[in-house]
C-alpha positions in Angstrom: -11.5 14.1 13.6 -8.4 16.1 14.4 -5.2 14.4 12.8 -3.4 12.6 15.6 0.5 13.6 16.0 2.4 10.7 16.7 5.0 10.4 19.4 8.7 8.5 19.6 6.9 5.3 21.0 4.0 5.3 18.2 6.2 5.6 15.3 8.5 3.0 17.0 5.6 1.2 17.1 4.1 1.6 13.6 7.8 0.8 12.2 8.2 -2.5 14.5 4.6 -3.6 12.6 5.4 -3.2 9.6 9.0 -5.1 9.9 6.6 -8.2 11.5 2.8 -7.4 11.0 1.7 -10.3 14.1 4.7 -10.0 16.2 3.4 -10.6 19.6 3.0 -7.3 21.6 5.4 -8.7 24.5 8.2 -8.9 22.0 7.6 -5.6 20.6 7.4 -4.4 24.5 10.7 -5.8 25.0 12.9 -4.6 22.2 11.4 -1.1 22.7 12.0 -1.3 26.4 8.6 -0.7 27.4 5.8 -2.8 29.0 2.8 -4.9 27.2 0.3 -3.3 28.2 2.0 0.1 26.7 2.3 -1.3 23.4 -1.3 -2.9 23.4 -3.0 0.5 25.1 -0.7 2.5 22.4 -1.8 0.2 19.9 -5.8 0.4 20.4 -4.9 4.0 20.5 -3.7 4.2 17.0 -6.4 2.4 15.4 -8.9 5.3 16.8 -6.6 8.3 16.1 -4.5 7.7 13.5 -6.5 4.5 11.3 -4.0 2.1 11.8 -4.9 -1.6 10.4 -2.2 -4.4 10.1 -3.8 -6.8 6.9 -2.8 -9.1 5.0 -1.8 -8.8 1.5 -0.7 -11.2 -1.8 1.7 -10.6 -4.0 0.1 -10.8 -7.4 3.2 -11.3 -9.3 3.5 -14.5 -7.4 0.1 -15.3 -8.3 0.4 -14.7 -12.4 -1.7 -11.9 -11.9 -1.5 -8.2 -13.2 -1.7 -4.6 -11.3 -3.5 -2.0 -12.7 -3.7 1.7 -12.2 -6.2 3.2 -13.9 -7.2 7.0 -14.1 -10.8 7.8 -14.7 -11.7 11.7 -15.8 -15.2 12.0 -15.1 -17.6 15.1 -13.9 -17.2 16.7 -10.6 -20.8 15.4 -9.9 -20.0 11.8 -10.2 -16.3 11.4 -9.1 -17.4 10.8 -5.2 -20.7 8.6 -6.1 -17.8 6.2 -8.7 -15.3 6.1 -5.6 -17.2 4.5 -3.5 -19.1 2.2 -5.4 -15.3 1.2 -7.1 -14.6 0.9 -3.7 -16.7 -2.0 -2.7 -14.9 -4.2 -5.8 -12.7 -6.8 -3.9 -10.2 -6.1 -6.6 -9.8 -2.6 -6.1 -7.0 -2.2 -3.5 -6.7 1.6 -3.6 -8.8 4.8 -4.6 -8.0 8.5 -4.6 -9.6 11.7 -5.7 -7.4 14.0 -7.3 -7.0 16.8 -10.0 -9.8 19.0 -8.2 -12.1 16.2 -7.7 -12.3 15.3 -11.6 -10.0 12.5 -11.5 -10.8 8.8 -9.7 -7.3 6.9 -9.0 -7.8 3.2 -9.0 -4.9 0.3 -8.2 -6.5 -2.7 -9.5 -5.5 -6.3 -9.2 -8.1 -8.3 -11.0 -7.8 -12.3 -10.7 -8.1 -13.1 -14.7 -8.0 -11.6 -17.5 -11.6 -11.6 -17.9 -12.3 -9.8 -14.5 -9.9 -7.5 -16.0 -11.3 -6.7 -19.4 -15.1 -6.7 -18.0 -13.8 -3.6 -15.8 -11.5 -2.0 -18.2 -13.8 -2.2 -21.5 -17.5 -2.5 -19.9 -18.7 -1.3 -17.0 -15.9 1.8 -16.6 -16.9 2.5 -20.5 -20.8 2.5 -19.8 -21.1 4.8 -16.8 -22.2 7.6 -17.1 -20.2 11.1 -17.1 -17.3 9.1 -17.0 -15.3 11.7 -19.6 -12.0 9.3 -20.1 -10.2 5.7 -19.4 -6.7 5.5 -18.7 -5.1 1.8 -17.5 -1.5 1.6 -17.0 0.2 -1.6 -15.8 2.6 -2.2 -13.7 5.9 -3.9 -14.9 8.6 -3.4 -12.8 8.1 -1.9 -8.8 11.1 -0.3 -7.4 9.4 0.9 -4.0 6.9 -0.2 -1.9 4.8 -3.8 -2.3 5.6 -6.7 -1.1 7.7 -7.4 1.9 8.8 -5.7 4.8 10.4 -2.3 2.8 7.8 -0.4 3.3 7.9 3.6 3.5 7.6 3.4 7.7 11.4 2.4 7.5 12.0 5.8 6.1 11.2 7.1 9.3 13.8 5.3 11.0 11.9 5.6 14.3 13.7 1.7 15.1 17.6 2.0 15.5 19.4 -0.4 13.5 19.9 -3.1 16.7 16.0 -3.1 17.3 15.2 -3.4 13.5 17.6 -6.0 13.0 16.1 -7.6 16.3 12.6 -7.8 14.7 13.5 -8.6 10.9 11.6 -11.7 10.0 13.7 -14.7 8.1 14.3 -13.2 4.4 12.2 -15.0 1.6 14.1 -16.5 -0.9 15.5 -13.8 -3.1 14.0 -15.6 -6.7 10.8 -16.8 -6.0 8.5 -18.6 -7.9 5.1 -18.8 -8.8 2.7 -19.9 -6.2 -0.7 -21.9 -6.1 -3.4 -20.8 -3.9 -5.9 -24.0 -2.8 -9.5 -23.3 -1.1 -8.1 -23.5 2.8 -5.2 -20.8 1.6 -8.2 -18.6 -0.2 -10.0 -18.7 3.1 -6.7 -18.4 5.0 -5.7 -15.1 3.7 -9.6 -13.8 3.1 -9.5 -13.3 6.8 -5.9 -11.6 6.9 -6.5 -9.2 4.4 -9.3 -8.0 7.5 -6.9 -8.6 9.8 -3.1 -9.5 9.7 -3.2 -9.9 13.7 -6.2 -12.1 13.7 -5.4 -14.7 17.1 -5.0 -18.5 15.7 -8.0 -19.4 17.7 -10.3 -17.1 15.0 -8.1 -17.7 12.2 -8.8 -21.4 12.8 -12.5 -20.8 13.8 -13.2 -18.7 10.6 -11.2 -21.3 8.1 -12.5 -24.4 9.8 -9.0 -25.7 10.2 -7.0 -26.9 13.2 -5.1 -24.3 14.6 -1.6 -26.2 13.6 -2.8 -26.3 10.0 -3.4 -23.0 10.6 0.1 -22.4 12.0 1.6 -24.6 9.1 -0.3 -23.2 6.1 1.1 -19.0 7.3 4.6 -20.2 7.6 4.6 -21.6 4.3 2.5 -18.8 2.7 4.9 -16.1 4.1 8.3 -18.1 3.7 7.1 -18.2 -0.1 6.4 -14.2 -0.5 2.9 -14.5 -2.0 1.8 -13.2 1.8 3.0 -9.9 3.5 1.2 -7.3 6.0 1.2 -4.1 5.3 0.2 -1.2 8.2 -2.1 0.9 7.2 -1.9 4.5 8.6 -3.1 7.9 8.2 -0.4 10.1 6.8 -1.2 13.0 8.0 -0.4 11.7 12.0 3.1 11.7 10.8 2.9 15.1 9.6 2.5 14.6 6.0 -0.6 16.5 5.1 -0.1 16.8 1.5 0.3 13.8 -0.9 1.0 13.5 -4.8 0.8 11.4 -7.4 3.7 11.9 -10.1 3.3 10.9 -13.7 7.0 10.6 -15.1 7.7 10.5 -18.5 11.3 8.7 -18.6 13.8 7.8 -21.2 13.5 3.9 -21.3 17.9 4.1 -20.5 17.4 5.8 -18.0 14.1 3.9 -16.2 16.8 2.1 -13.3 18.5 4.9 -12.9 15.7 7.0 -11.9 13.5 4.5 -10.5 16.1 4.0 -8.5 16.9 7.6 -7.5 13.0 7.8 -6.4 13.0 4.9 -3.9 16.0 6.5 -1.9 13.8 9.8 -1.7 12.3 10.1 1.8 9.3 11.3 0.2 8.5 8.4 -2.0 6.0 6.1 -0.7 5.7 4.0 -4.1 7.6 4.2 -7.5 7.1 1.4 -10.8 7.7 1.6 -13.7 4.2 1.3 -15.7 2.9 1.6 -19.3 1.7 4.5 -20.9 3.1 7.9 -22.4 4.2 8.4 -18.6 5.5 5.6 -18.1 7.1 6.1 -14.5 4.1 6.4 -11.9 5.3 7.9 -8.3 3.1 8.4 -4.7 4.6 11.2 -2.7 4.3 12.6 0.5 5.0 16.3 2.3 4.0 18.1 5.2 3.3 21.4 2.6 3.0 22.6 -0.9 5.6 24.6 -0.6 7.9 21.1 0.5 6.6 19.9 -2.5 7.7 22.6 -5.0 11.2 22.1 -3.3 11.5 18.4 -3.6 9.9 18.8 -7.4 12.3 21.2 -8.3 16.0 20.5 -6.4 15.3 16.1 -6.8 13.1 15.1 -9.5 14.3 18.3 -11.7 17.6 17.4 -11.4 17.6 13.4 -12.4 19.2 12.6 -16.2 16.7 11.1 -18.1 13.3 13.0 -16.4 11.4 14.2 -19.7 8.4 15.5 -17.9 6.4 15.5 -15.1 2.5 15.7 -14.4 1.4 16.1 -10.8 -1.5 15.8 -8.9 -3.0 16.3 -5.8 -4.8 13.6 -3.8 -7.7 15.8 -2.2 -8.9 12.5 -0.3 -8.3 8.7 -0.3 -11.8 6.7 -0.2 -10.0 3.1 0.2 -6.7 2.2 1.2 -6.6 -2.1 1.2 -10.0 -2.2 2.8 -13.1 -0.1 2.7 -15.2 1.1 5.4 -17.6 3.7 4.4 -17.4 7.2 6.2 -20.7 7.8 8.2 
């Protein structure tokens, strides 16, 4: 299918989504001066054209849990078939191919460290043509995660009076760790399908009452460890090329930088991450000629910037959820 180019009302949209992921359609309609059934028939719209999903996600640093990216060098034969098996793995949140289909990009979030290490030192290890292992973890994000921020602000499709109108109440600015019981676990099992889901199938899919229902999402999003994030197709927005940038950074100048990169319009995500690189950033531009530019006048220009590796994502095979392409 044809990449769909979005128009005023659909980025509007998309940018109202991700600043409240279930705000009712009626209240979007009415900020953005339009009716409901525009928003819902412009919504339904998106979801065919342009992939859009609003889900439900944790954040693991809340949870005592680790982020992962690990790079896997394998033969051109095998880099599709390890995608998408990778890709049915719950704790696998992301996969790309890149570097001329030789490379498999993975953001994992295991739940312990065992999960973790049977991944890492077993199963990745054992397959076969996988050439090289590479994990990096995450230890500091400084765009893009958890919370409202996302890169659709960057548009700035919303003026500042309809953004402001749709901001949800601000979680508390040092929070702490959270524990997950079994009715939370089943809670946010069917968010992270989908972050609209009505309270009627939320309660008929958890077995709770709809106002436990009610009760248990206000207190799991007033807390952090739950945000939605709207999940898109960049190329509707007319970004048809996207990047992943390996950084190698002094360590004085890692906020400086870091920094620098979440200002960038074409920064989607930047963290600071172990490794020789120890800066990861995901990019977007509507060329490779856009992307030589913003290489060489921003990120060739900031103190501290060592190096740089980049590489092409040729094709994501899961972005949050995973529905195999027929």
């Amino acid at each position: 299918m044809e990449p769909h180019t979005l128009d005023i009302l659909d980025r509007k949209l998309l940018h109202a989504l991700q600043l409240d992921g279930r705000a009712p359609f009626s209240r979007i309609a009415e900020i953005l001066g339009v009716s409901d059934q525009t928003i819902a028939r412009r919504f339904r719209k998106l979801r065919t054209t342009a992939g859009l999903r609003v889900l439900g996600v944790t954040d693991e640093r809340l949870l005592g849990r680790q982020t992962w990216i690990a790079r896997l060098c394998c033969t051109p034969d095998v880099a599709e078939q390890l995608a998408k098996a990778l890709a049915r793995r719950s704790d696998i949140s992301y996969i790309d191919l890149i570097s001329g289909g030789t490379e498999v990009l993975c953001a994992m979030k295991p739940r312990s460290l065992r999960e973790r290490d049977e991944l890492l030192f077993d199963r990745l290890q054992r397959t076969p043509r996988v050439i090289s292992v590479s994990a990096h973890c995450l230890l500091h994000s400084f765009y893009g995660g958890p919370g409202p921020r996302g890169w659709l602000e960057k548009t700035q499709a919303l003026d500042p009076d309809q953004e402001a109108a749709l901001c949800p109440a601000r979680v508390d600015s040092t929070p702490t760790a959270v524990s997950l019981d079994e009715a939370d676990e089943a809670l946010i099992a069917v968010l992270r399908r989908d972050g609209r889901a009505t309270f009627s199938e939320l309660q008929s899919s958890t077995g709770q009452s709809e106002s436990a229902v009610k009760r248990r999402l206000e207190h799991l999003l007033a807390t952090g460890v739950l945000y939605f994030h709207v999940q898109h197709d960049s190329e509707s927005l007319g970004h048809g090329v996207r990047a992943m940038l390996w950084l190698t950074v002094t360590p004085s100048a890692f906020d400086t930088v870091g920094q620098a990169l979440a200002e960038h319009p074409e920064v989607r995500f930047a963290a600071a991450t172990t490794g020789q690189a120890n800066l990861v950033a995901s990019v977007v531009n509507s060329s490779t000629g856009e992307l030589y530019t913003y290489l060489s006048e921003k990120i060739g220009v900031l103190d501290g910037v060592q190096t740089v590796e980049t590489a092409l994502t040729l094709r994501r095979v899961k972005q949050l959820t995973y529905e195999p392409r027929r």
